[in-house]
C-alpha positions as CSV (number, residue, x, y, z in Angstrom):
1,X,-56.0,35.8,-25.1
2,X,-54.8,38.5,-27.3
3,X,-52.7,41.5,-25.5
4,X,-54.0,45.1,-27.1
5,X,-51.5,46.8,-29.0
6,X,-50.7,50.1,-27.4
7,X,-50.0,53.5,-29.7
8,X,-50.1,56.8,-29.4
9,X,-53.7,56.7,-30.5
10,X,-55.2,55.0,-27.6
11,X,-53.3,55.9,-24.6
12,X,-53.1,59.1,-23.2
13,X,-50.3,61.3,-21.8
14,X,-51.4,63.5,-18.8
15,X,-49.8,66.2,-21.4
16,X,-52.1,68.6,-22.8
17,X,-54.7,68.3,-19.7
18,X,-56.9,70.8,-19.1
19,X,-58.7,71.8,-15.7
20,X,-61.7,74.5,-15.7
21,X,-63.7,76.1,-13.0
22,X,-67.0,77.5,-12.6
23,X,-69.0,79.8,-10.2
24,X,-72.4,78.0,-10.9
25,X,-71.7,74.2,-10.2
26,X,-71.0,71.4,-13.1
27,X,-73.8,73.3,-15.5
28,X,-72.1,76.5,-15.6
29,X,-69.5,78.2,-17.8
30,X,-66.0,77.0,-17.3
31,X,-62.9,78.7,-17.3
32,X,-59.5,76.9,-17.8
33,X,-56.9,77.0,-15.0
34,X,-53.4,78.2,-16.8
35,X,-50.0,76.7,-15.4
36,X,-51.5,73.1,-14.0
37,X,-47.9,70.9,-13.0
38,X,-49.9,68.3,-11.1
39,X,-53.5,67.3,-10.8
40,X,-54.9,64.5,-8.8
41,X,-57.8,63.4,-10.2
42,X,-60.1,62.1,-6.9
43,X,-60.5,57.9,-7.0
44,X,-63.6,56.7,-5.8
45,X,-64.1,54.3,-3.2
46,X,-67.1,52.7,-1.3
47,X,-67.5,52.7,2.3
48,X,-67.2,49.0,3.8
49,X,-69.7,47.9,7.0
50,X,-67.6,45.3,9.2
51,X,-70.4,42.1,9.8
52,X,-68.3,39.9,11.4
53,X,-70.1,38.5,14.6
54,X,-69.2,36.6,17.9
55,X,-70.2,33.1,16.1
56,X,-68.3,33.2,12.9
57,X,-66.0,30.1,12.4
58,X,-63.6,32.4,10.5
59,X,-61.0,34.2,12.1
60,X,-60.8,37.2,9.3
61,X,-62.9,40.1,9.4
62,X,-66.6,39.9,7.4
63,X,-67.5,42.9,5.3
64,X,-69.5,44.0,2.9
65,X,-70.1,47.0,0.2
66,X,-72.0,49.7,1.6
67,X,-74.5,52.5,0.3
68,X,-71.8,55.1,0.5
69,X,-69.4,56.1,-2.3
70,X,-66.4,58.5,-1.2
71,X,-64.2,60.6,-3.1
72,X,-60.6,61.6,-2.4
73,X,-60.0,65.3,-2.7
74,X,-58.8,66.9,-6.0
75,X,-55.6,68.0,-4.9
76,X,-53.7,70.7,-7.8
77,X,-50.4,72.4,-8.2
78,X,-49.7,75.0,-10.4
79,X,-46.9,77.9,-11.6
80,X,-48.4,81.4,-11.2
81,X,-48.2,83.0,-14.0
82,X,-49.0,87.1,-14.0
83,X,-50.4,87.1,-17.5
84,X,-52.6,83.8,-16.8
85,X,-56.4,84.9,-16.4
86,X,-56.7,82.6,-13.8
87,X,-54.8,85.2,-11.8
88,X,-55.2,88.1,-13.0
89,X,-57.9,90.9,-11.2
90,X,-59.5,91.6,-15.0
91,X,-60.1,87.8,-15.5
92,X,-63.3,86.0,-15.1
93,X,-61.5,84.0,-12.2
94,X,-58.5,84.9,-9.9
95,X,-57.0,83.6,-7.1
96,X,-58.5,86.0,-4.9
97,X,-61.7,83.9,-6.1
98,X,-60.0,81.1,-5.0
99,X,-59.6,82.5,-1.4
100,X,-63.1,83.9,-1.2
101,X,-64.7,80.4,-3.0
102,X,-62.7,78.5,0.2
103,X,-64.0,81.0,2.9
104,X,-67.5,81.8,1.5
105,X,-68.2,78.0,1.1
106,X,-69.0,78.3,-2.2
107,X,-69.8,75.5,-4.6
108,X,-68.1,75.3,-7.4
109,X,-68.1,73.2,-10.5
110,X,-64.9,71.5,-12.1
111,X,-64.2,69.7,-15.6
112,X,-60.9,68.2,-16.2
113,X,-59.8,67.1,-20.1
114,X,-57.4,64.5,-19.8
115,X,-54.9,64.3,-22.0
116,X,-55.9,67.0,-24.6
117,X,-57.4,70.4,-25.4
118,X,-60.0,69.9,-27.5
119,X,-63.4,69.5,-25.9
120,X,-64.7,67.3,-28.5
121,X,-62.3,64.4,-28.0
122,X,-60.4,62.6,-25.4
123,X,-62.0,62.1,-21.9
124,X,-63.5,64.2,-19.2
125,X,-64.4,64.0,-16.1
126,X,-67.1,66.4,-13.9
127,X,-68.7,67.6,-10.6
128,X,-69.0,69.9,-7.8
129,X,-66.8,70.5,-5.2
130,X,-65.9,73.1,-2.6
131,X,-62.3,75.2,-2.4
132,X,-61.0,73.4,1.1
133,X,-57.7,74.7,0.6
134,X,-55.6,77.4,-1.1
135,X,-52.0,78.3,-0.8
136,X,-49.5,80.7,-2.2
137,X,-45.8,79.9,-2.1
138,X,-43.4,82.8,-3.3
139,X,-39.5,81.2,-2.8
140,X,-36.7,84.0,-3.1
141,X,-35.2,82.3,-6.2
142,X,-37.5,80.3,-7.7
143,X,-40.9,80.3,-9.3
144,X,-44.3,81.1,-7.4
145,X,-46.6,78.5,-7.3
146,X,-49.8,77.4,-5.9
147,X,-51.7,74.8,-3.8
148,X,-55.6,74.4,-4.2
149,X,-57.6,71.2,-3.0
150,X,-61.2,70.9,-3.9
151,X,-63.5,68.4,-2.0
152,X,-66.0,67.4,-4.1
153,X,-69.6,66.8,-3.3
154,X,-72.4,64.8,-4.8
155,X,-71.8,62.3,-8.1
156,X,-69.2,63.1,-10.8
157,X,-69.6,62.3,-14.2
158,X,-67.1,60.5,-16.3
159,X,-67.8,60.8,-20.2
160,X,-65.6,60.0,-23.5
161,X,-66.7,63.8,-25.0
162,X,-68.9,66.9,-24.3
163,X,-69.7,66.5,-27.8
């Protein structure tokens, strides 16, 4: 068995990630985030159904896969910054958005680059979600940042380019 040789030509960094939003679901157009730290991407898991019954010989549960795939929420820090248009009042998207995307309900679309900023290379990974959470923290003698979590609804899509 040969082991793959790993370079900096087939393994990403989470350097140089981009996350975009849009007002009009996964088809829409996207607006990059600025001043991303963290960003966890939602794993997928399948919902399990318990079938273990009164005459099994087994002591261990019994399951089996069901119909039902889950997805963990996209959870997302960032630094604010003034001049980013992601928080700006001129900008296409603002964090005022943000806070009337999570109390309008609105569905919103999301497209995460990992590991790059061109479009045309590198993977990404899309859906629909909903803003369930947005918070802003301002310490006295550090930087302002922000908490968002979107819970996404329906099937993502996981492609190798847009291209």
């Amino acid at each position: 068995m040969t082991t793959p040789t790993l370079t900096s030509t087939n393994v990403r960094t989470g350097f140089g990630t981009v996350l975009s939003l849009s007002t009009a679901g996964s088809t829409g157009t996207f607006s990059a985030v600025a001043g991303i730290q963290n960003l966890a991407v939602p794993s997928k898991t399948i919902s399990m159904i318990d079938v273990s019954y009164y005459g099994s010989t087994e002591k261990y549960d019994q399951i089996m896969p069901g119909a039902i795939f889950k997805h963990d929420e996209m959870s997302i820090t960032g630094v604010m910054i003034s001049c980013s248009s992601f928080f700006s009042y001129t900008s296409a998207y603002s964090m005022y958005d943000m806070i009337t995307w999570l109390e309008d309900g609105t569905r919103i679309g999301w497209l995460i680059y990992v590991g790059t900023t061109n479009s045309t290379e590198g993977n990404c990974y899309y859906g629909n979600g909903y803003v369930t959470a947005f918070a802003l923290k301002t310490p006295l003698n550090d930087v302002a940042t922000f908490d968002a979590t979107i819970s996404i609804t329906g099937k993502p899509v996981f492609a190798t380019s847009t291209a």
